[in-house]
GUDO-68696 format. One record per residue (C-alpha): residue number from 1; x, y, z. Coordinates in steps of 0.5 Angstrom, whole numbers, plus 500, padded with zeros to 3 digits. Each point is the difference from the previous one (the first is absolute). Layout:
- NUM;X;Y;Z
...
//
This chain:
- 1;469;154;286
- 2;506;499;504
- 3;497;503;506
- 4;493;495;500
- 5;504;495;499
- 6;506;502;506
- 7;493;501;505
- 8;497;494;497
- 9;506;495;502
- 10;500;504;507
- 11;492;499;502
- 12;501;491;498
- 13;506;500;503
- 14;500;493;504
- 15;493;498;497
- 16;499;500;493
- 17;505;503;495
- 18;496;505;496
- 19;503;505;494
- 20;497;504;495
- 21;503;495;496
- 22;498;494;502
- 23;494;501;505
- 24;496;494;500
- 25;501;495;506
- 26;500;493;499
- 27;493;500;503
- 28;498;505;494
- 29;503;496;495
- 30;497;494;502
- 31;493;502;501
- 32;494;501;495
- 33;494;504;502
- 34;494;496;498
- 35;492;502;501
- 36;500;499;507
- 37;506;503;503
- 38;500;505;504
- 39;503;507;498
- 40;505;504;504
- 41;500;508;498
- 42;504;506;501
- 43;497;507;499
- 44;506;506;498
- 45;497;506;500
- 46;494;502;505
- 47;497;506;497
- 48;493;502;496
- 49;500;493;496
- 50;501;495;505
- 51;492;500;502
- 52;500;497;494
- 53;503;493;501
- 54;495;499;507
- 55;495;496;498
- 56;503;496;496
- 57;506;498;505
- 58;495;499;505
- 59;496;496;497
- 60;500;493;502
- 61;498;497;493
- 62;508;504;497
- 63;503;495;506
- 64;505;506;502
- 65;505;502;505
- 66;502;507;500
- 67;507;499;504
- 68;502;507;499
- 69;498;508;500
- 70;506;504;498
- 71;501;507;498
- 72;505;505;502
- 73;495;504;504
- 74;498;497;507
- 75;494;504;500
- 76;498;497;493
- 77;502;493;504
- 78;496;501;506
- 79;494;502;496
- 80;500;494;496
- 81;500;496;505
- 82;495;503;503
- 83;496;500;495
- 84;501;491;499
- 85;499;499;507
- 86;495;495;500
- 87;500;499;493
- 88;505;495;499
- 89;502;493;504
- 90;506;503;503
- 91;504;506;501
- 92;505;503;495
- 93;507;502;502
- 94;501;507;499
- 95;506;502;496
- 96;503;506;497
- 97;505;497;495
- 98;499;496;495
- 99;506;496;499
- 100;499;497;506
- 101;493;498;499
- 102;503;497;493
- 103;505;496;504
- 104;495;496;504
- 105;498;494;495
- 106;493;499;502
- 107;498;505;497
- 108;497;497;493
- 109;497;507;497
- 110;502;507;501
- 111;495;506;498
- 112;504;506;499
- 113;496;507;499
- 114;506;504;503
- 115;501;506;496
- 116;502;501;493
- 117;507;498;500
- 118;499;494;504
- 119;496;497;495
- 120;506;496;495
- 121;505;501;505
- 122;495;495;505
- 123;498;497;497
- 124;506;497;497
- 125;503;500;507
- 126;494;494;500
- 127;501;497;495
- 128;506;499;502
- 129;499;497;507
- 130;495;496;497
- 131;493;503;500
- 132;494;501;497
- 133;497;507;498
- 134;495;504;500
- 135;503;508;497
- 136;496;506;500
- 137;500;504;495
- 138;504;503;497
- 139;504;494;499
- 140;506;504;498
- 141;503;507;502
- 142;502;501;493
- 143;501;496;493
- 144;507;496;502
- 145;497;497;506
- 146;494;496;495
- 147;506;497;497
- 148;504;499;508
- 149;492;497;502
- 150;500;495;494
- 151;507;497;501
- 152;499;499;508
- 153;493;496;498
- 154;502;496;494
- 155;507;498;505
- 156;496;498;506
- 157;493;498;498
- 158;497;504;505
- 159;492;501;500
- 160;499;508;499
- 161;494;504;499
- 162;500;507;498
- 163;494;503;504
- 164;496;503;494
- 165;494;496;504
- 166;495;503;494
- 167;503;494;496
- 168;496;495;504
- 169;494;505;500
- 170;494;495;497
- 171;497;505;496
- 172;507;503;497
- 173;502;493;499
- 174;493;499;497
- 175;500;507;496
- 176;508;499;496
- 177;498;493;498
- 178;494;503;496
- 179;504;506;497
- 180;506;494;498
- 181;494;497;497
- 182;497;506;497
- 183;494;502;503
- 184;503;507;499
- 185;504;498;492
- 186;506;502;499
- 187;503;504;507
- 188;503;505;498
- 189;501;505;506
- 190;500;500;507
- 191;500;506;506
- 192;503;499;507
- 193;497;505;504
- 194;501;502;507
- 195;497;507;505
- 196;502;501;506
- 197;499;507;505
- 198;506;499;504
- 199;502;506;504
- 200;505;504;500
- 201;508;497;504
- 202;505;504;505
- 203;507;502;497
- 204;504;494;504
- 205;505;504;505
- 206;506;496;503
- 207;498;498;507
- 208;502;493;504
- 209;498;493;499
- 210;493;499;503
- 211;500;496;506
- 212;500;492;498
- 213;501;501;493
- 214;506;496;496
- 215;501;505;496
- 216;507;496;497
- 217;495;495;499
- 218;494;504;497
- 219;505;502;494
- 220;504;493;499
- 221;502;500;493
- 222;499;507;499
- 223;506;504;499
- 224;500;503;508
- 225;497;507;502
- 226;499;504;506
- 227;493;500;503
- 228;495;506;499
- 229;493;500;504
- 230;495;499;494
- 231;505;494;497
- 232;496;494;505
- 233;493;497;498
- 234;497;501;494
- 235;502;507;498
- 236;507;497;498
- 237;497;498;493
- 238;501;507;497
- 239;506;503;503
- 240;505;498;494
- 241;501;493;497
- 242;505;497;505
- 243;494;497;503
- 244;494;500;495
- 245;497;499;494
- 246;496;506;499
- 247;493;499;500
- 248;500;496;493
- 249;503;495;504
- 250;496;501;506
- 251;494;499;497
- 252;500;500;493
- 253;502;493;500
- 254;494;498;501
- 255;497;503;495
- 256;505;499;495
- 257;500;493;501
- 258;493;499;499
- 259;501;504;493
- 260;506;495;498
- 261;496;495;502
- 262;495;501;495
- 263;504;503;494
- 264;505;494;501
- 265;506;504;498
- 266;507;500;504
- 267;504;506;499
- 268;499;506;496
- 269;504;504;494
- 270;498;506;501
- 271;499;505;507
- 272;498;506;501
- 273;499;504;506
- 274;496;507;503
- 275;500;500;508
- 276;503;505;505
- 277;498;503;507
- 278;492;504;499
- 279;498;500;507
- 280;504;503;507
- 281;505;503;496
- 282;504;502;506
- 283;500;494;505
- 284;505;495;499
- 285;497;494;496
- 286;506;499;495
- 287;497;497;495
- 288;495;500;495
- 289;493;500;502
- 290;496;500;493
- 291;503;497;494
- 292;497;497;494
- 293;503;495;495
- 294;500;496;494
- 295;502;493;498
- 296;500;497;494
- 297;502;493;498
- 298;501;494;494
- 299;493;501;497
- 300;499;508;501
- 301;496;497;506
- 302;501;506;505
- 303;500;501;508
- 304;498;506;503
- 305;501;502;507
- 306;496;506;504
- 307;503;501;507
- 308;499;505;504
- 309;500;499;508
- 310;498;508;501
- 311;495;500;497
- 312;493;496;501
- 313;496;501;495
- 314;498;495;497
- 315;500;500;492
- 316;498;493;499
- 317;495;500;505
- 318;504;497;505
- 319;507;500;504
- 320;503;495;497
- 321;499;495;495
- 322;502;498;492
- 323;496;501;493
- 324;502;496;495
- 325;498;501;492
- 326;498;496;494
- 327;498;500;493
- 328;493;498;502
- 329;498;503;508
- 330;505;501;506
- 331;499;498;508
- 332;502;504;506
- 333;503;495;505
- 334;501;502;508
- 335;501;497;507
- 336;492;499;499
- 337;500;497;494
- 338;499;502;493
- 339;494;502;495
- 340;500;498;493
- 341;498;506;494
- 342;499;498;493
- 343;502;505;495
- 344;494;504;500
- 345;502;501;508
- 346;494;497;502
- 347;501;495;506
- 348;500;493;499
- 349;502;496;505
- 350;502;501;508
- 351;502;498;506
- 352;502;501;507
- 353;505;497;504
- 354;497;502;507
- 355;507;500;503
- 356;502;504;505
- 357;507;501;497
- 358;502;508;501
- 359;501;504;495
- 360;504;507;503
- 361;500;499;506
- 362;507;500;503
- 363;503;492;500
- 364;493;498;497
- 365;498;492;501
- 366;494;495;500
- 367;497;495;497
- 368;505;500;493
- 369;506;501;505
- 370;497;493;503
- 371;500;496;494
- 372;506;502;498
- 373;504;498;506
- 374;496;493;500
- 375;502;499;493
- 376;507;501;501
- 377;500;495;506
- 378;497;495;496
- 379;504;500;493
- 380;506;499;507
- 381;496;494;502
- 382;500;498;492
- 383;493;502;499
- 384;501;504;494
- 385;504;506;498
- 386;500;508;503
- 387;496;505;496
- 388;505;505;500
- 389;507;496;499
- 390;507;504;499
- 391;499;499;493
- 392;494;505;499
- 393;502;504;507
- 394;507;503;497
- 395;497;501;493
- 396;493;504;502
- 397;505;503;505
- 398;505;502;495
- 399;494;505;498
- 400;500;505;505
- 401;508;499;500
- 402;500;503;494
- 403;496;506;501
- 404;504;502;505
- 405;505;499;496
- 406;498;504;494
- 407;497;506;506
- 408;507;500;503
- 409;504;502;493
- 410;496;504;497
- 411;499;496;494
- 412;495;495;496
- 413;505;493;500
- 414;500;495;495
- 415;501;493;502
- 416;501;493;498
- 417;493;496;499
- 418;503;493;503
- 419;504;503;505
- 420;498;506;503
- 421;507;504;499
- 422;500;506;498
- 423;504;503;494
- 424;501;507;504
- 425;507;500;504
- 426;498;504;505
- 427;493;497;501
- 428;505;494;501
- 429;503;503;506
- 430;494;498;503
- 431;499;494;499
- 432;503;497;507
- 433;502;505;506
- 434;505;500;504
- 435;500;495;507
- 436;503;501;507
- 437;506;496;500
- 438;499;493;502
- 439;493;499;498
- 440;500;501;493
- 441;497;492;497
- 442;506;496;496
- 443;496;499;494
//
């Protein structure tokens, strides 16, 4: 981290003195947010999920400030300044680096919805200076980062919610206390699934940075590489694993989380995988685009994921959701909410949500994504405790981590219950990745 913290010295230098280190300023250590105090906050990353934190930050009831806007593309910065104007009590600065951003010891909470790679690594950056965070999915860009994350917040006692926002859905809350009471018996079984009909993308070509893109910025503690046409917005999901999780990671997270959830099992023993690129077989999507696995854990409870991102049609009736088994009946749960079936099949019981929240489109937000944000700041004011903590965000992210895994070798993976490490050294290989020199997390 010798870079951080070289620039962090540089831009306190003659106010306070701030590190990577030792980020806190005498003002940080002494304060003690309580119920009425107000909130200063910082976006990282303006693309397609920021809308989703608007009502909540701009709601006079959370007591917010938004200090900052910050992303590495100054026609995202612009856009969303555009988009708050009139929203919030004052302007926000615009900025583009986010060290800076971590240097000012006002801010208090930092929302980081950058791509994949950034999530550790900026978080921890936070952390250290001090912050609060709100970490959108994936957590991690690969298993090792799981265990980085949960020694920077058992170091630094920050508040960090990971933003799998179904876990403060009142219906999924509702629905897996039911299961856990056994509205269902014994759970056995759940599949997490996800269709989309994402079309086709362009074979990326070597082409000049895009006019107010910090493309150094952009790649950060990725291993650098030149920019190509197709790399910026969204489309950077599936060139390669340098940036993305795969669609997995993108949006099997959420589902996932959901079946763990309700099996109340950790990390499995035994992986298999079957996926590959089924549609546009000649454009330049990198990675697989279809792919099934399965999971068992402790229990011989099993975990299956269905994801296809080209394909739309809808196997259980919907786009995306989860259905967990057991002895006596099953439920399907969504972003709607869940329908409960006794063992014959015949429902039993239902309930809807009403809420907005998207399901795919592209960034989603809404009503859940609200509650969420406004569960997180209050459990930094001391009124309870985030619903999705890093000790249940790393290990539901570990889960499309290890598909990955398995997909990139070739091979089912055995692996450690209590750990997740696997026995195969090869897939071992995998276990971190390798980061620009100066950005990796000491820890």
């Amino acid at each position: 981290m010798s870079d951080r913290r070289n620039f962090l010295k540089k831009a306190t230098l003659g106010a306070t003195a701030v590190t990577m280190g030792s980020a806190l300023s005498a003002k940080s250590y002494s304060r003690v947010i309580g119920a009425n105090d107000r909130l200063a906050v910082a976006f990282m990353g303006l693309g397609r999920r920021v809308p989703a934190y608007f009502d909540a930050v701009s709601n006079k009831k959370n007591n917010v400030d938004v200090l900052y806007l910050c992303d590495v593309m100054k026609s995202q910065r612009d856009k969303t300044a555009a988009k708050l104007d009139g929203k919030l009590k004052k302007k926000p600065k615009l900025e583009n680096d986010i060290r800076k951003v971590l240097a000012d010891p006002d801010v208090d909470v930092l929302f980081n919805a950058a791509p994949d790679h950034w999530h550790t690594p900026g978080a921890c950056m936070a952390m250290e200076a001090g912050k609060h965070v709100y970490l959108e999915k994936p957590c991690t860009h690969n298993p090792r980062e799981g265990e980085i994350l949960t020694a920077y917040e058992n170091k630094y006692k920050k508040i960090v919610q990971i933003g799998n926002q179904q876990r403060s859905s009142l219906e999924t809350i509702d629905i897996i206390s039911q299961i856990h009471n056994g509205a269902i018996g014994e759970v056995y079984k759940a599949v997490a699934f996800y269709a989309n009909d994402r079309p086709d993308v362009p074979h990326p070509k070597k082409a000049p940075v895009l006019d107010g893109l910090d493309w150094e910025l952009f790649q950060g503690p990725a291993p650098r590489t030149d920019f190509h046409d197709s790399y910026w917005d969204y489309n950077w999901h599936w060139y390669g694993w340098n940036w993305g999780t795969a669609e997995s990671g993108n949006n099997g997270t959420h589902e996932l989380d959901v079946a763990r959830w309700a099996l109340q099992v950790d990390y499995p023993q035994h992986v298999i995988v079957s996926g590959g690129k089924r549609h546009f077989k000649e454009d330049g999507w990198e990675m697989y685009d279809t792919i099934e696995a399965t999971m068992t854990f402790p229990g011989n409870k099993v975990i299956q994921w269905d994801g296809k991102s080209r394909n739309g049609h809808k196997t259980y009736s919907s786009g995306r959701g989860t259905i967990i088994y057991g002895s006596e009946g099953s439920v399907y749960v969504d972003r709607d909410g869940y329908v409960l079936y006794d063992r014959k099949g015949k429902e039993v019981k239902n309930s809807k949500s009403g809420s907005s929240e998207g399901g795919l489109a592209l960034g989603g937000g809404g009503t859940m994504s609200t509650m969420h944000v406004v569960n997180f700041f209050n459990a930094i004011r001391g009124e309870g405790k985030v619903n999705s903590p890093i000790s249940q965000g790393i290990v539901s992210t570990y889960m499309p981590h290890i598909i990955n895994i398995a997909y990139r070798v070739g091979k089912a993976l055995e692996t450690d219950a209590k750990t997740g490490h696997i026995y195969d050294r090869d897939a071992m290989k995998l276990w971190g990745r390798e980061y620009e020199p100066g950005w990796a997390p000491k820890m």
